[in-house]
C-alpha positions as CSV (number, residue, x, y, z in Angstrom):
1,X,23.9,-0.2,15.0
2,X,24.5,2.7,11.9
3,X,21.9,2.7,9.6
4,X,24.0,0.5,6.5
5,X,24.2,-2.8,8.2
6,X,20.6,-2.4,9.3
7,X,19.7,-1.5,5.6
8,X,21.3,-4.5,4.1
9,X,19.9,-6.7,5.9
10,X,15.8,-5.3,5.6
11,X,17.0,-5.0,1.3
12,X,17.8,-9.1,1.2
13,X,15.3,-9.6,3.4
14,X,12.4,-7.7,1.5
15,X,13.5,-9.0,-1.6
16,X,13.6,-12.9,-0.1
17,X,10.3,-12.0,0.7
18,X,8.7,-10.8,-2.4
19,X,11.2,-13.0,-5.0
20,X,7.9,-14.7,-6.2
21,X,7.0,-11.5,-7.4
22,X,10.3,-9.9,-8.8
23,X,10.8,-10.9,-12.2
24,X,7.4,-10.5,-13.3
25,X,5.6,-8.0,-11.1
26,X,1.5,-8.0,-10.1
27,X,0.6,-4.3,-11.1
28,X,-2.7,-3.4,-10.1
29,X,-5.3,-2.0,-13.5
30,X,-4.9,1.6,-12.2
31,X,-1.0,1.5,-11.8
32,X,-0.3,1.0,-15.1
33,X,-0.5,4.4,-16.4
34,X,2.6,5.2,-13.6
35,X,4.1,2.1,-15.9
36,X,3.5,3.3,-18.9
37,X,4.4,7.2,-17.9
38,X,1.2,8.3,-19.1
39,X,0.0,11.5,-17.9
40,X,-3.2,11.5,-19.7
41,X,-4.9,8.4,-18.7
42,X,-4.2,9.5,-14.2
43,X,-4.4,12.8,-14.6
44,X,-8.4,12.7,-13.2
45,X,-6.8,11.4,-10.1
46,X,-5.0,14.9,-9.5
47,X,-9.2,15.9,-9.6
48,X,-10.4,12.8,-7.3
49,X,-7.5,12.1,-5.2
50,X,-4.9,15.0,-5.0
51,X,-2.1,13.3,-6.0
52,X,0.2,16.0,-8.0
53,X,3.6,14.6,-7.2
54,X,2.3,11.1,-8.5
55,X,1.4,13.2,-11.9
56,X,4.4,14.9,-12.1
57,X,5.8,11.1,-11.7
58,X,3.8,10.2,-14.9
59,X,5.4,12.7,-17.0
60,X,8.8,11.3,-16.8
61,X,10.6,10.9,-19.7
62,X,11.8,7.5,-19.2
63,X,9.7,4.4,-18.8
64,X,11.5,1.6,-17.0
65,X,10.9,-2.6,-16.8
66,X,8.4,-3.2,-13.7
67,X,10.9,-5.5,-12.2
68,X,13.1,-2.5,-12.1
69,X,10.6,-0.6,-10.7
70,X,9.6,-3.3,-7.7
71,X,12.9,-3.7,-6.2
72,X,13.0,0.2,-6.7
73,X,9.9,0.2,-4.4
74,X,10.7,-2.9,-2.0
75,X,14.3,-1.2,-1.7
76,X,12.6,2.2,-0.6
77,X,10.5,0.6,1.6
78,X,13.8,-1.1,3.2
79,X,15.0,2.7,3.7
80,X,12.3,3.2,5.5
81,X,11.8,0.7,7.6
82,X,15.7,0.8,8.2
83,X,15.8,4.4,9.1
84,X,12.9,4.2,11.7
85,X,14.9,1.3,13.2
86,X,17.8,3.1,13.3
87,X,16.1,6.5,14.7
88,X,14.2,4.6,17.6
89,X,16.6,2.8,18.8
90,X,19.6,5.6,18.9
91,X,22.9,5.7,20.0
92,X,22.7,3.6,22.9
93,X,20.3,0.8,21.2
94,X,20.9,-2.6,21.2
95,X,21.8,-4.4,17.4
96,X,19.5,-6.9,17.7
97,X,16.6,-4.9,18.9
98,X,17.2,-2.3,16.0
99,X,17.2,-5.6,13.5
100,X,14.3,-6.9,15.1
101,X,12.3,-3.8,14.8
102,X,13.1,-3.4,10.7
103,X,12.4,-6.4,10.2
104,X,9.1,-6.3,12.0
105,X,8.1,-3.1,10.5
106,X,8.7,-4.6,7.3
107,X,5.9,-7.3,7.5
108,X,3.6,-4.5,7.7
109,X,0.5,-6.6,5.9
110,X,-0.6,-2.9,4.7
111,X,2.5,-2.8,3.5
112,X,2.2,-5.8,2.0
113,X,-1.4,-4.7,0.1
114,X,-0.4,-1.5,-1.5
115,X,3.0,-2.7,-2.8
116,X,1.1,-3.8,-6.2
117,X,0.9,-0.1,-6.7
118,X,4.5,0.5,-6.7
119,X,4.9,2.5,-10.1
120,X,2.7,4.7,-8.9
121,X,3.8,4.8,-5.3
122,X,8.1,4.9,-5.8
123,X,7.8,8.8,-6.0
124,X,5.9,9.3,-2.4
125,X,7.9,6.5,-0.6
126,X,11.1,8.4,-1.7
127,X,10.2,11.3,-0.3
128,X,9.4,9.2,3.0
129,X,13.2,7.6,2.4
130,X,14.3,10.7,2.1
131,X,13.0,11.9,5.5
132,X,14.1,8.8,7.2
133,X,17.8,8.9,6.2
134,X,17.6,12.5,7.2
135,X,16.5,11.6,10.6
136,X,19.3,9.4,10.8
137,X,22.2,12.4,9.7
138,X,20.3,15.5,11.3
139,X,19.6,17.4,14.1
140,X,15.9,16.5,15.9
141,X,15.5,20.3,15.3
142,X,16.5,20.4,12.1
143,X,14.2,17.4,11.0
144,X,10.9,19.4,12.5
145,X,11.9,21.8,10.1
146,X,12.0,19.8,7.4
147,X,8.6,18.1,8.3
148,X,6.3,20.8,6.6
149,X,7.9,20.6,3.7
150,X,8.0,16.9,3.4
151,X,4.3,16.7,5.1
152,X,3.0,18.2,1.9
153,X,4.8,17.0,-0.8
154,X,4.1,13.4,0.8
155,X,0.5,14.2,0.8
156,X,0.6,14.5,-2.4
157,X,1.5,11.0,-3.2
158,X,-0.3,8.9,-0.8
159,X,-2.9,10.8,1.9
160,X,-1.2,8.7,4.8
161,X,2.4,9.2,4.0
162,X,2.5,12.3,6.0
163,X,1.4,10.3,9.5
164,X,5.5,8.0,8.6
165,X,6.6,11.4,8.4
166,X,5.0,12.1,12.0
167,X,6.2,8.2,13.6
168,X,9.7,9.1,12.2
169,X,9.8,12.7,14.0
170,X,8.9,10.5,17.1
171,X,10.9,8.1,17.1
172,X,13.8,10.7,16.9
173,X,12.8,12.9,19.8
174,X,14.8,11.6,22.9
175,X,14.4,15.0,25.3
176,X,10.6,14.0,25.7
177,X,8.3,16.4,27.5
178,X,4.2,17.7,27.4
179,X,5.1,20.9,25.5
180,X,7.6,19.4,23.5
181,X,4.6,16.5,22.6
182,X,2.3,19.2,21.8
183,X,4.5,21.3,19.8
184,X,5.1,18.5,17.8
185,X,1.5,18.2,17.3
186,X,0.4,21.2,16.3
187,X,3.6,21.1,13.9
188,X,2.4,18.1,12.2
189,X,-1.5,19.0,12.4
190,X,-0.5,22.5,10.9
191,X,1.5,20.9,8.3
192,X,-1.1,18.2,7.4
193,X,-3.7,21.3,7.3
194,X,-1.8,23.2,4.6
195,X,-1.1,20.2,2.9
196,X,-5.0,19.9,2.4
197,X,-5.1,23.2,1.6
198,X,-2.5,23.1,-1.2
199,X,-3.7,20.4,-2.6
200,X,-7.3,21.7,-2.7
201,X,-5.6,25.1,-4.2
202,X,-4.2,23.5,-6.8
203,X,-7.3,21.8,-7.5
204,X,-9.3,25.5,-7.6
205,X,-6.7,26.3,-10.2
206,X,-6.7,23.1,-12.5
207,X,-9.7,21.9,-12.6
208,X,-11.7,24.8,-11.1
209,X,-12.8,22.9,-8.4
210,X,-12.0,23.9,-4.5
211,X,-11.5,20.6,-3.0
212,X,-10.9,16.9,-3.9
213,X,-14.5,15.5,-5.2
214,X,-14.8,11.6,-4.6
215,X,-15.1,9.4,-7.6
216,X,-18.1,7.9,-8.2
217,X,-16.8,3.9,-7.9
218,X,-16.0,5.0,-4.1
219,X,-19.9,5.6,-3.3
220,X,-19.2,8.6,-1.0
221,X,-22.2,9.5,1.6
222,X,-20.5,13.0,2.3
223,X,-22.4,13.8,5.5
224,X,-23.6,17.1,5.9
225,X,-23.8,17.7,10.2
226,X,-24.6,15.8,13.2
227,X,-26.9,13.4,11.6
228,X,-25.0,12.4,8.2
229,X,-21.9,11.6,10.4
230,X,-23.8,9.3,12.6
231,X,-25.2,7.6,9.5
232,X,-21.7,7.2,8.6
233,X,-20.5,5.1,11.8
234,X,-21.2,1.9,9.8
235,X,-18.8,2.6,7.7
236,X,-15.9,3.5,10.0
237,X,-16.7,0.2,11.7
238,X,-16.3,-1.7,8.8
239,X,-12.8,0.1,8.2
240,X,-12.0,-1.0,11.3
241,X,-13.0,-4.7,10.9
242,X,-11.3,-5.1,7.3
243,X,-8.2,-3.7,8.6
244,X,-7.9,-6.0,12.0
245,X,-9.2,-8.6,9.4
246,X,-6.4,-8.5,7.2
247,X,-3.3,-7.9,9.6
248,X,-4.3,-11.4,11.3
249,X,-4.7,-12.6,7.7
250,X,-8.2,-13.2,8.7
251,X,-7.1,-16.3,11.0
252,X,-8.5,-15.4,14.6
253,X,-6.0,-16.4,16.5
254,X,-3.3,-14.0,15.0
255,X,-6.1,-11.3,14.5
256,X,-6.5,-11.2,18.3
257,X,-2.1,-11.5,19.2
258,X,-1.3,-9.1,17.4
259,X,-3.3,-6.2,18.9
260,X,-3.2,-8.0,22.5
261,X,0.7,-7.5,22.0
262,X,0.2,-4.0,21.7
263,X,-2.0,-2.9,24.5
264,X,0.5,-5.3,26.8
265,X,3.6,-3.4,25.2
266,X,1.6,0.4,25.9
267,X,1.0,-0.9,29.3
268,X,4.8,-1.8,29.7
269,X,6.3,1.3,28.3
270,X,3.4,3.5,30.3
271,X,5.0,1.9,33.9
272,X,8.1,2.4,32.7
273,X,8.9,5.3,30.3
274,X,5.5,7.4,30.2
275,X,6.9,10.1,28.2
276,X,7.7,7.6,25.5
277,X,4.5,5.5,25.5
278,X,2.5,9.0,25.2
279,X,4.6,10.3,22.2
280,X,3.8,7.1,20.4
281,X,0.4,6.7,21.7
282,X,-0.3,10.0,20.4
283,X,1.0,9.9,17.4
284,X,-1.3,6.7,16.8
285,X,-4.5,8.8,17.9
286,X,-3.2,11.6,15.3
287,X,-3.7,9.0,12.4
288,X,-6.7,7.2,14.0
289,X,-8.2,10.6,14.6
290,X,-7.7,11.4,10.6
291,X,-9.0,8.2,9.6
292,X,-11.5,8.8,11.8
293,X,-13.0,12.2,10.5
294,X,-12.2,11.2,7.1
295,X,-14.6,8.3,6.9
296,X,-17.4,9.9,9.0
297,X,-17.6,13.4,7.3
298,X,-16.8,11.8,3.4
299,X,-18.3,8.7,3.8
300,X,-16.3,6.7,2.2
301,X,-14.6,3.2,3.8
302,X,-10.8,3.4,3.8
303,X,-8.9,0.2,2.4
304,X,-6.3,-1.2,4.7
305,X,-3.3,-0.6,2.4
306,X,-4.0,2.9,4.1
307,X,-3.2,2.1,7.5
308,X,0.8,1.8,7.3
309,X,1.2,4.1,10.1
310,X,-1.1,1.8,12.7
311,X,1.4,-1.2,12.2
312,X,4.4,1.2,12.4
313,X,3.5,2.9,15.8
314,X,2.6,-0.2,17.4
315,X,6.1,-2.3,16.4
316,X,7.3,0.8,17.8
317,X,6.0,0.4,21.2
318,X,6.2,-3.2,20.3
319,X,9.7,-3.5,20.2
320,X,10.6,-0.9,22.4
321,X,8.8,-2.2,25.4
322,X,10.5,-5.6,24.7
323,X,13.9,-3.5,24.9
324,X,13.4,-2.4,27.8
325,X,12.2,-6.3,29.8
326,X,15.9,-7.4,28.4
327,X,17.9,-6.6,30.8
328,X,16.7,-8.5,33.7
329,X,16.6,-11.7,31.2
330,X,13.6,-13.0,32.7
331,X,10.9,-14.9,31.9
332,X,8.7,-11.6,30.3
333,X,11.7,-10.8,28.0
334,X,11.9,-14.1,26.4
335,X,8.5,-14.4,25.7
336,X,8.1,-10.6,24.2
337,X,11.5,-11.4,22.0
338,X,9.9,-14.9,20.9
339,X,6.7,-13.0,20.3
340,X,8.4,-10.5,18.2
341,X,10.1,-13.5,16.1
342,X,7.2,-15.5,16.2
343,X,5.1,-12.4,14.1
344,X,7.9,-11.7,11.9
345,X,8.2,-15.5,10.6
346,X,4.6,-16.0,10.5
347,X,4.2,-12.4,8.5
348,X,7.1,-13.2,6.5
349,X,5.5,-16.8,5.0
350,X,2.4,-15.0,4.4
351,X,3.4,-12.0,2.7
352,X,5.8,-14.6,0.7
353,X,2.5,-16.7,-0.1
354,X,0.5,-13.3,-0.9
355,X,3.1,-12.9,-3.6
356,X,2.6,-16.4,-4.9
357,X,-1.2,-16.1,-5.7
358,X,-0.4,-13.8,-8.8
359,X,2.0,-16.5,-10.3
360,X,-1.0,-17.7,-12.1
361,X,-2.7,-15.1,-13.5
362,X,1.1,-13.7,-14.5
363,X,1.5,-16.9,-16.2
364,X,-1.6,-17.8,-17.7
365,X,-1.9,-14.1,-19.4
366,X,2.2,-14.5,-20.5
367,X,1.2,-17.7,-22.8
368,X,-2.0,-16.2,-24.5
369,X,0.0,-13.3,-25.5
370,X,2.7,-15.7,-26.8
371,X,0.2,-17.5,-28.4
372,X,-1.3,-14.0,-30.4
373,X,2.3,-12.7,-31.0
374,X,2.6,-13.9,-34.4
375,X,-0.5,-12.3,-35.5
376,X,-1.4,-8.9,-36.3
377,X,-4.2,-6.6,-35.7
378,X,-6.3,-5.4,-32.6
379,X,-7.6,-7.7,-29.7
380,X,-10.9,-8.2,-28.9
381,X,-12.0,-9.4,-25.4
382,X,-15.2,-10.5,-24.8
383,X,-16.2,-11.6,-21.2
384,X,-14.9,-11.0,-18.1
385,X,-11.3,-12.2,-16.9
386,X,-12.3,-11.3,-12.8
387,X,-14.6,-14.4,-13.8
388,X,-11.5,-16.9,-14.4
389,X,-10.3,-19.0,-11.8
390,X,-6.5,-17.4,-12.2
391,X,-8.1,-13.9,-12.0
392,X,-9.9,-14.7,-8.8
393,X,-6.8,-15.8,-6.7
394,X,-4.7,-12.8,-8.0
395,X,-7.9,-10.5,-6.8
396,X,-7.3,-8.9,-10.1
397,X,-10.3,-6.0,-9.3
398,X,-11.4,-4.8,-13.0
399,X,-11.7,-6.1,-16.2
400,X,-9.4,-3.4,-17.5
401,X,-6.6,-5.4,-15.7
402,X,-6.6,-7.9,-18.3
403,X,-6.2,-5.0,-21.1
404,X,-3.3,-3.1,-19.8
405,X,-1.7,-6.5,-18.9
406,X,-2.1,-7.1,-22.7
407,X,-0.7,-3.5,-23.7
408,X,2.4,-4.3,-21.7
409,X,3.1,-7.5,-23.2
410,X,2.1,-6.7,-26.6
411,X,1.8,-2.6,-27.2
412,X,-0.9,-4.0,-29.2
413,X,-4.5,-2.2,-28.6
414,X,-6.7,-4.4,-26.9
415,X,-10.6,-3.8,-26.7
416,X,-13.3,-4.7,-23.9
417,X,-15.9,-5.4,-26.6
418,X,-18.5,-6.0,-23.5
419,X,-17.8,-2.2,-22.6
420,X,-17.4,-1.1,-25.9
421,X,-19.8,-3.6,-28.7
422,X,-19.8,-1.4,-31.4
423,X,-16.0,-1.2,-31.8
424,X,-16.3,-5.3,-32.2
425,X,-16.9,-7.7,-34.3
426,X,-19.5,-10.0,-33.9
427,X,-18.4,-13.2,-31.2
428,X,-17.4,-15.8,-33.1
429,X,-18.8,-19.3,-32.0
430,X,-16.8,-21.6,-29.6
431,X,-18.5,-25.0,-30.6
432,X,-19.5,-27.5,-28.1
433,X,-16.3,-29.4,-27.5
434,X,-14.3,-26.5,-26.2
435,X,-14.0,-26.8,-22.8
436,X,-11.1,-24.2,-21.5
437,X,-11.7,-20.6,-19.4
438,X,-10.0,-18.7,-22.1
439,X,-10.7,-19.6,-25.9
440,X,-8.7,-18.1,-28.7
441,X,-9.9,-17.6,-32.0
442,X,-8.6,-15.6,-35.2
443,X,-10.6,-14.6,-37.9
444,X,-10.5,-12.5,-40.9
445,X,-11.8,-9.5,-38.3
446,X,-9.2,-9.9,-36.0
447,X,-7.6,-12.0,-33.0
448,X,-10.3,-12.8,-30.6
449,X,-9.8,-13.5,-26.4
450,X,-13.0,-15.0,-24.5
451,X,-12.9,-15.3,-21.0
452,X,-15.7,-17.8,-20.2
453,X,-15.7,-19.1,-16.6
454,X,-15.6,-23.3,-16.4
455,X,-19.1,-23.6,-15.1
456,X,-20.3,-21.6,-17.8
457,X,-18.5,-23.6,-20.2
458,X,-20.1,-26.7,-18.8
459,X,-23.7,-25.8,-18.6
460,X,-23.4,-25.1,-22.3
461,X,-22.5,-28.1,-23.2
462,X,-25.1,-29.9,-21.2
């Protein structure tokens, strides 16, 4: 199948998946800057986190809707999904299989969790387009080329972008060999290695700093030898656990299929194509690997919107080991190819409900702002809106959320007068007989927003 068809249908399928969360997008507190185009407030991140493209990003000179910007991101993400589809399966692959592998690539639940940074994320993931609908024109030689290039400018968006880069390189190699595999590999680790070092470069030169120092919220443990790194093993594990946590949705059941599927698949392919189950086996070491060293030598636990590339390379053997039971239309090849439609309906309804839980909070901080519009003057919030019930379900992470919500619906100023007292005016008093979450109150000083959770409320009027 040519890479169009296959496109089409992963677009109207991504965007049937996320429609809850199209026309009014859930942007996470530190993506709004990437909304808003402005440079200033990220630009410690290029210090902290590397990321120059995304800075470059920020200094466009046009600032879009976020619903323009979502099905900008969700339709990248379609590319990409599409193009690995298209690459793995190859001239002689069968339509459905290649359907069935976008599709199931697109479920990614990592996918899923770093999608609310998509102003941030649109420049990186086009760059990872980009590379997958080259894959899909060019030579394989001419796409290894390409891959330092791409490699670090990718870096410089997301840190595991570069490993899509690697799982796209594999899925296009068809001539499989050992030497081939480790030229590959050394490519990519070379690549990866001057990524690091142009980032850290750049850093040296900017901020006069030789490296990328963690922010303090991350409560890094840097280890220092032998000793640190072991102290650090806690923390890989609980990478680990979060991240097989949240692609079963944290229902047991699925948490175990999913990975069972996998080894079964490796074990498949291994019997039957070795060359192929070892590219893709080691490109999922590769990222494992990075993870790996990452964790134990900074210390720091890595969230599982990072581990895109784990879902990828295991649909990959996934799928392909279910391609390859078809033909003999036996028992095993009906159960892998209800397996594989089994995960993507299930995925798909929960990725569509993880969308959903944001309705509220999207809603709730709509009709307070409607509610202040026909007033002037600066905001004050006192309290904390990660307290609200609304808040909670949408996992909204800081306080500042509710702020830059409040800039985007307003472009009023809004203050955190629990961060900030002596830019506020004194709380004004509630009285007994209110009993909401959120209380709204205008005064001479100003228009006033007080998040107050419902048992609090409660125990002050007993």
């Amino acid at each position: 199948m040519t890479l169009w068809p296959t496109l089409l249908v992963a677009f109207i399928a991504v965007m049937l998946m996320s429609a809850m969360n199209l026309a009014d997008p859930m942007i996470r507190h530190d993506d709004f800057p990437a909304l808003f185009a402005d440079a200033p407030m990220f630009w410690n991140k290029t210090l902290h986190e590397g990321r120059w493209l995304n800075y470059v990003w920020h200094l466009r000179p046009i600032v879009t809707p976020p619903w323009v910007n979502f099905i900008l991101y969700q339709g990248l993400w379609a590319l990409c999904v599409a193009s690995i589809a298209v690459v793995a399966s190859g001239r002689k692959g069968a339509d459905r299989f290649t359907v069935l592998m976008a599709l199931m690539l697109m479920v990614s639940p990592s996918a899923m969790l770093i999608s609310p940074w998509f102003n941030t994320l649109i420049p990186g993931l086009a760059v990872v387009a980009l590379f997958g609908l080259l894959a899909c024109k060019v030579s394989n030689r001419t796409l290894r080329l390409l891959l330092p290039v791409f490699v670090i400018v990718s870096f410089m968006a997301y840190t595991t972008y570069p490993l899509l880069l690697l799982a796209i390189c594999i899925a296009k190699t068809k001539d499989r060999s050992l030497r081939d595999l480790a030229g590959l590999l050394l490519l990519f680790c070379v690549s990866f290695a001057a990524a690091v070092v142009t980032v850290y470069a750049l850093n040296w030169q900017v901020h006069g700093v030789f490296g990328v120092p963690m922010a303090e919220w991350r409560e890094a443990t840097s280890a220092r030898g032998l000793v640190g790194m072991v102290e650090n093993l806690p923390k890989l594990r609980e990478s680990f656990q979060i991240i097989f946590h949240r692609n079963g949705f944290g229902f047991l059941p699925l948490m175990l299929f999913f990975p069972a599927l996998t080894v079964v698949s490796f074990a498949i392919l291994i019997k039957r194509r070795r060359m192929e189950a070892l590219y893709i086996l080691a490109g999922l070491s590769v990222g494992i690997a990075l993870v790996t060293v990452q964790v134990l030598k900074i210390g720091v636990i890595v969230p599982p919107r990072a581990f895109v590339f784990m879902w990828v390379f295991a649909v990959l053997a996934i799928v392909r080991a279910v391609g390859l039971l078809s033909p003999q239309s036996g028992l095993p090849s009906r159960l892998g190819r209800n397996a594989i439609m089994l995960i993507i309906g299930v995925y798909f309804i929960q990725i569509f409900l993880f969308y959903g839980q944001f309705r509220d909070w999207q809603a709730e901080t709509k009709a307070i702002a409607q509610d202040i519009a026909p007033l002037d003057g600066a905001i004050f919030v006192y309290g904390n809106p990660m307290d609200i019930a609304s808040g909670k379900k949408a996992s909204i992470q800081a306080r500042e959320a509710f702020s830059l919500r409040f800039r985007h619906l307003t472009g009023r100023e809004v203050i955190n007068c629990d961060l900030t007292p002596d830019d506020c005016p004194m709380r004004p008093d509630l009285g007994d007989s209110d009993q909401r979450e959120i209380h709204l109150r205008t005064t001479d000083a100003g228009q006033f927003v007080i998040f107050t959770p419902l048992e609090e409320a409660t125990s002050d009027r007993d």
